[in-house]
C-alpha positions, 0 to 999 in steps of 0.5 A, a space after each residue: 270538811 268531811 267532803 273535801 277529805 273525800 275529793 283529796 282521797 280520790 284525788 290521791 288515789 287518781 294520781 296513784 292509779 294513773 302513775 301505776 298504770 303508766 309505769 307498766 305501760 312504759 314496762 309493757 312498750 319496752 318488753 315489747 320493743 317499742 321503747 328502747 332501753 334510754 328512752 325506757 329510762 327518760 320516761 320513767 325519770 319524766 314520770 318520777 318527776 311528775 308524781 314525786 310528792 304527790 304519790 304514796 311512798 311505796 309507790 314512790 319506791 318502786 318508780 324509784 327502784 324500777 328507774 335504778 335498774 334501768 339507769 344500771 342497766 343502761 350503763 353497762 356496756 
């Protein structure tokens, strides 16, 4: 029992570390004006759909928070 809640942990902590890095190599591309606004914000809803549930909560918030102001800032003319 003991094993698998440390294979779960691990696990938990791979898909956490990987939405992290991928949220600031989507920020990182856009500051750098590979991504444009639009497809700043498709990918971070693409990612927001992949790791919901699976990531921790404050994690979960700030893909959440990060794709709100996007999606605000894409909407302003």
């Amino acid at each position: 029992m003991m094993k698998e809640l440390n294979a779960y942990e691990e696990l938990r902590y791979e898909i956490n570390r990987k939405a992290t890095e991928t949220l600031m190599h989507l920020l990182l591309c856009y500051e750098h004006g590979k991504l444009s606004t639009e497809a700043l914000s498709a990918s971070i809803d693409t990612l927001f759909m992949a790791v919901s549930g699976l990531v921790d909560g404050d994690l979960f918030d700030m893909i959440t928070a990060t794709s709100e102001i996007f999606k605000s800032t894409n909407s302003n003319p």
